[in-house]
C-alpha positions as CSV (number, residue, x, y, z in Angstrom):
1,X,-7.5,-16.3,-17.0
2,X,-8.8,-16.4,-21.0
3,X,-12.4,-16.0,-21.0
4,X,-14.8,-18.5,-22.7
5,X,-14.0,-16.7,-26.1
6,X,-10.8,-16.4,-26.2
7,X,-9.5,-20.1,-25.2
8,X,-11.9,-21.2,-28.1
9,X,-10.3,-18.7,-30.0
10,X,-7.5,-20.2,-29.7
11,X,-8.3,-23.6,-29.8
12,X,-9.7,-23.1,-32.5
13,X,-6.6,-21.6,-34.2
14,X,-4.6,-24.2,-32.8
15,X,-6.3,-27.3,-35.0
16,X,-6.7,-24.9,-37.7
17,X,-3.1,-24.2,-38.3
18,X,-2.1,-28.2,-37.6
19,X,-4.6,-29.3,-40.2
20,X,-2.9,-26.9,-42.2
21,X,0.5,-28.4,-41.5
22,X,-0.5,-31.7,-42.4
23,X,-2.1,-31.0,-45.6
24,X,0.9,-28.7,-46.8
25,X,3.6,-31.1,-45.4
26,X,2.3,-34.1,-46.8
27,X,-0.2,-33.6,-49.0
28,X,0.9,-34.1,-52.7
29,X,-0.8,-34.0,-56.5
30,X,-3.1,-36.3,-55.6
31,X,-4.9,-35.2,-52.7
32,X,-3.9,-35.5,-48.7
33,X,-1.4,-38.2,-47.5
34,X,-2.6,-38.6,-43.9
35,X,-0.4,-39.7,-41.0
36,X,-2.3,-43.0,-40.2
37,X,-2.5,-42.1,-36.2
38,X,-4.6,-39.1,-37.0
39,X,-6.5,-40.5,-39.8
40,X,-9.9,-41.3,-39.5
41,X,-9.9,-44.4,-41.4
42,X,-6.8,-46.2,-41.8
43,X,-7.6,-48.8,-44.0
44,X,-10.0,-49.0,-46.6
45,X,-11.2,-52.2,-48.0
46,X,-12.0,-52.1,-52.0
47,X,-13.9,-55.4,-53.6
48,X,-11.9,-56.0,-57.3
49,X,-12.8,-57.9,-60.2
50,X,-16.8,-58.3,-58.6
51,X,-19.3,-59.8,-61.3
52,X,-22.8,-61.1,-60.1
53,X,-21.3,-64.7,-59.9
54,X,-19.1,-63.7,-57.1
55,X,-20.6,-60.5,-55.6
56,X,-22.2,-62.1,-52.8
57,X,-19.3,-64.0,-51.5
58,X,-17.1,-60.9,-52.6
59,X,-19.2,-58.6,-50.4
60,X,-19.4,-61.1,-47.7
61,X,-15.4,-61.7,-47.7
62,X,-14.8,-57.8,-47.5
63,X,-17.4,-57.4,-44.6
64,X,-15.5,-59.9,-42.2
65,X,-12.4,-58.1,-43.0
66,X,-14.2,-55.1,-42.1
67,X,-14.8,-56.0,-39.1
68,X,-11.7,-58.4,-38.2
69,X,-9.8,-55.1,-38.3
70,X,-12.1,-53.2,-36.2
71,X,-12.6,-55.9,-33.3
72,X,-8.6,-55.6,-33.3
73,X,-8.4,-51.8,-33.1
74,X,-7.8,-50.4,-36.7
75,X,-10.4,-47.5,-38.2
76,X,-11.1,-49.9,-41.7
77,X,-13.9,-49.6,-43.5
78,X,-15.3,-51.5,-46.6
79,X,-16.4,-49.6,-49.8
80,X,-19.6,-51.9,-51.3
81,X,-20.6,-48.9,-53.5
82,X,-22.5,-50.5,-56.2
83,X,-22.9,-47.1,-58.1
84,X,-18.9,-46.0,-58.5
85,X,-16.1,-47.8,-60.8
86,X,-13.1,-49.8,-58.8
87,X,-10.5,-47.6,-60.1
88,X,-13.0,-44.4,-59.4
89,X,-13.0,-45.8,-55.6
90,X,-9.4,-46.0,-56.1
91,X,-9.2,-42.3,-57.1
92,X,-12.1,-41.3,-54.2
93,X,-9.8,-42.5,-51.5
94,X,-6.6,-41.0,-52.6
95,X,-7.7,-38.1,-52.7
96,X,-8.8,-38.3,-49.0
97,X,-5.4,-39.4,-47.7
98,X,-6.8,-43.0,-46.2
99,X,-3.0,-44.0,-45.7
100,X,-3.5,-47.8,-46.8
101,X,-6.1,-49.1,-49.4
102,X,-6.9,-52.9,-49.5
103,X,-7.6,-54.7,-52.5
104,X,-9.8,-58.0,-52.2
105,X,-10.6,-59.8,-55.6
106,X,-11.5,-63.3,-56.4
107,X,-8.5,-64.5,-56.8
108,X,-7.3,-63.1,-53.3
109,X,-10.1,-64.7,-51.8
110,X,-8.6,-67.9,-53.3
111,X,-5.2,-67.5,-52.2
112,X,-6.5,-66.5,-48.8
113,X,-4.5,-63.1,-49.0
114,X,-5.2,-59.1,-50.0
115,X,-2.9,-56.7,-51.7
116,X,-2.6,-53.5,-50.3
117,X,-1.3,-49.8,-51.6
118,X,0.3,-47.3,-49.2
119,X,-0.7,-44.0,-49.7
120,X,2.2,-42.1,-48.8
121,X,4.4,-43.9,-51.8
122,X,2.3,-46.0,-53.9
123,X,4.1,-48.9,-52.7
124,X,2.1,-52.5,-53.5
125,X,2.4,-55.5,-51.7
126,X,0.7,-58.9,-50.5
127,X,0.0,-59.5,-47.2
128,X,-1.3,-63.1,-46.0
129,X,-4.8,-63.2,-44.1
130,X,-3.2,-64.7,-42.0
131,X,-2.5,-62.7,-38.8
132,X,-3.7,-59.7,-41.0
133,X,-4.4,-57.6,-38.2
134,X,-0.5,-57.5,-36.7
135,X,0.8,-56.8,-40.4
136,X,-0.9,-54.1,-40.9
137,X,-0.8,-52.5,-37.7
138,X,2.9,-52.9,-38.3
139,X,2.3,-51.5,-41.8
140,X,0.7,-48.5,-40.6
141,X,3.6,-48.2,-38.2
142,X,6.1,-47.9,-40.8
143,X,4.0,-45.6,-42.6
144,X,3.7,-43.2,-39.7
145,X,7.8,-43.6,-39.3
146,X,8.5,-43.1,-43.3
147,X,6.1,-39.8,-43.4
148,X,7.9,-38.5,-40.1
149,X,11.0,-39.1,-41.3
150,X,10.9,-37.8,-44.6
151,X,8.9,-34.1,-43.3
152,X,12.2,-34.4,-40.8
153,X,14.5,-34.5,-43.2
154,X,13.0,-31.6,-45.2
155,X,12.5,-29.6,-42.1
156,X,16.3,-29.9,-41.5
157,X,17.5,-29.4,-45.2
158,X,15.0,-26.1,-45.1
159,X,16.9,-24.4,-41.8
160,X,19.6,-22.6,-42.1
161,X,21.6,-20.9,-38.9
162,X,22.4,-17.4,-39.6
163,X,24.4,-14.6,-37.5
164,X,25.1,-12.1,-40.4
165,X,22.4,-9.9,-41.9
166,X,23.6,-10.1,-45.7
167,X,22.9,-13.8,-45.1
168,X,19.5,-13.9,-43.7
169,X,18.0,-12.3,-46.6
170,X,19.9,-14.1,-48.9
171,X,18.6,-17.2,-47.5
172,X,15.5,-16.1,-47.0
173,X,15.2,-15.3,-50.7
174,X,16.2,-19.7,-51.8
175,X,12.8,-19.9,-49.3
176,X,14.9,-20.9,-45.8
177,X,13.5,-21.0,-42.3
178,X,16.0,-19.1,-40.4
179,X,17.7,-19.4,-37.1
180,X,19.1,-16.7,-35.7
181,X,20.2,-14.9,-32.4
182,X,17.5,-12.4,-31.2
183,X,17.0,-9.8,-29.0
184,X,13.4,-10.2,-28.7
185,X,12.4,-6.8,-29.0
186,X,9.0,-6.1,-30.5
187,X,10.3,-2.8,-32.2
188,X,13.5,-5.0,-33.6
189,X,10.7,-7.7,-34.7
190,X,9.2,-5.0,-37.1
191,X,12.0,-3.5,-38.4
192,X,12.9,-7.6,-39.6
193,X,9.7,-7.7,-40.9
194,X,10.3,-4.2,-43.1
195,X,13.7,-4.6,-43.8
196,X,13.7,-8.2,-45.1
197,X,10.8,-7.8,-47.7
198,X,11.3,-7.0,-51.1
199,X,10.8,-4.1,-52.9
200,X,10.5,-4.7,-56.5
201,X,13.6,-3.5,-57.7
202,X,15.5,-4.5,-60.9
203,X,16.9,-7.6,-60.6
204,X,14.3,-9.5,-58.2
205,X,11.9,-12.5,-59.1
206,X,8.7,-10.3,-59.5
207,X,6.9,-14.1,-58.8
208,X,8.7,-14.3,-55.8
209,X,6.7,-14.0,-52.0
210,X,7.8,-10.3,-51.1
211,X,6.4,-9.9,-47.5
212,X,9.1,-9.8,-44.6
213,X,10.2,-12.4,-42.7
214,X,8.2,-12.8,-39.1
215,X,9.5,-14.9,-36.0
216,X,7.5,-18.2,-35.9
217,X,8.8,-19.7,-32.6
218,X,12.2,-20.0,-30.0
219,X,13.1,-24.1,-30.7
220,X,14.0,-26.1,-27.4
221,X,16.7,-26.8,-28.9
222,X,19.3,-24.6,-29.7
223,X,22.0,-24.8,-31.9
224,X,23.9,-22.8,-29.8
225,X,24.7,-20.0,-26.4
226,X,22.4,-17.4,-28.3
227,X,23.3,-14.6,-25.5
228,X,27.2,-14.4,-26.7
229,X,25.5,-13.0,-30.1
230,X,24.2,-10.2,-31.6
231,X,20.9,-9.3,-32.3
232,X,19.9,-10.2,-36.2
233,X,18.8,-7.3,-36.6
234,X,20.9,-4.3,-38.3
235,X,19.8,-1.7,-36.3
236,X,20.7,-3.4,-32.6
237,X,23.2,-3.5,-30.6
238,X,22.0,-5.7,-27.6
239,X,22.9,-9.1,-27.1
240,X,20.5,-12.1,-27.9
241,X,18.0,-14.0,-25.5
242,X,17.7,-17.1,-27.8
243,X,17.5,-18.2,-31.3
244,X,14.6,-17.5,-32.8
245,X,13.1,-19.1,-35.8
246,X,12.2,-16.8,-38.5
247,X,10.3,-17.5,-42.0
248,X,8.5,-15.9,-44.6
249,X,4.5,-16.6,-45.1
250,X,3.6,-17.9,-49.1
C-alpha cells in the first residue's frame, strides 16, 4: 500500500493536472470558461442601471434572487459592490469563468424578467422570472453539453491513428495526439522520446516545441486489434499490446 505521502502525492497531482485541463481546454482571452458543474458559483447576479432613487429596491430585488436560486440548489451569488463600475463587475467575473452572469436593471424589474450572458459564448438572452430557477438549471445544462461537446470535437479532430513511423513525426510536427500500436517497452518508450524530437536542423520551425513525444495513456477504446501490429517504434520488432496515446508537452 502508498504510504500517507505518497497517496497525497498523488492526489495532489491528480487535481493539479485537471485544473490544468480545464483552464487550457476551455479557458480563452478572457480569462477561464468554467464547466458550470465544477464551478463554484454558477450564476452571478449584477444590479444595472442603479441610481439612489432605485438602489434600495434594486439591491433588495437582486437579494431575493439571490437566494431563490440558492433555496433551489444553484451556487448564485449577488454582487452589491458599491465601490466597482457595472461593466468593471462585468469584466471581474469573466475573467473568473462564472459560466452565467445575470443582469437585473430597473426596467427588468418592471418587466418582471433578467437578461443573462453565458460565458462560454457570449450569448444574451431574456429569461422570464417566472419559473427562473428551472430555466436556468436547464441553461446551465446546455452550457455544460455545448462546452463538452465542443472540447470533444477538438479532441477528435486533434488524434490521428498512426502505424508508420514517417507519419508519427510528421503528425506530431502539425501538433497531433497520436495513436499508435505499442509494445510497451520502457526502453522502446525512450528511444520515442529521442527519436521523435527535433534537432534544429535547416529547414525546421526554430519556434516550434522540440521535446519528443511521451505516451500519455492506453484509451478504453481502441480503434483497433493493436496485437496484429507492429511496435511504433523503428527499432522493434515485437508485436503490440495496445494502442497507446502519444503527444508532445508545449
Amino acid at each position: 500500500p502508498c504510504s500517507r505521502g505518497a497517496r497525497h502525492k498523488q492526489w495532489y497531482q491528480r487535481r493539479v493536472r485537471g485544473i490544468g485541463v480545464v483552464v487550457m481546454v476551455h479557458g480563452d482571452d478572457k480569462g477561464l470558461v468554467l464547466p458550470p458543474r465544477v464551478a463554484k458559483i454558477q450564476v452571478v447576479i449584477v444590479p444595472c442601471g442603479m441610481t439612489d432613487a432605485n438602489k434600495a429596491d434594486l439591491q433588495a430585488h437582486c437579494a431575493a434572487l439571490e437566494r431563490t436560486l440558492c433555496k433551489a440548489g444553484l451556487r448564485a451569488s449577488a454582487d452589491m459592490r458599491m465601490n466597482v463600475t457595472t461593466g468593471w463587475k462585468f469584466n471581474h467575473w469573466e475573467l473568473r469563468g462564472v459560466p452565467v452572469r445575470m443582469e437585473v436593471g430597473p426596467r427588468d424589474m418592471k418587466n418582471n424578467q433578467v437578461v443573462v450572458v453565458r460565458r462560454d459564448n457570449g450569448v444574451k438572452a431574456t429569461l422570464p422570472d417566472e419559473n427562473l430557477e428551472q430555466s436556468l438549471q436547464s441553461l446551465l445544462d446546455t452550457v455544460h453539453d455545448d462546452m463538452y461537446n465542443r472540447a470533444l470535437v477538438e479532441r477528435d479532430n486533434a488524434m490521428v491513428v498512426v502505424k508508420e513511423w514517417k507519419d508519427f513525426c510528421a503528425n506530431l510536427d502539425q501538433k497531433k495526439i497520436l495513436l499508435a500500436p505499442f509494445c510497451g517497452a520502457i526502453p522502446c518508450e525512450e528511444a520515442i522520446k529521442k527519436d521523435s524530437a527535433r534537432t534544429g536542423e535547416a529547414g525546421e520551425d526554430e519556434k516550434a516545441p522540440a521535446m519528443g513525444a511521451k505516451s500519455l495513456c492506453i484509451p478504453f477504446e481502441q480503434p483497433g486489434d493493436a496485437t496484429s501490429e507492429t511496435c511504433i517504434c523503428p527499432n522493434c520488432d515485437e508485436k503490440a499490446k495496445a494502442y497507446t496515446l502519444f503527444g508532445r508537452s508545449y
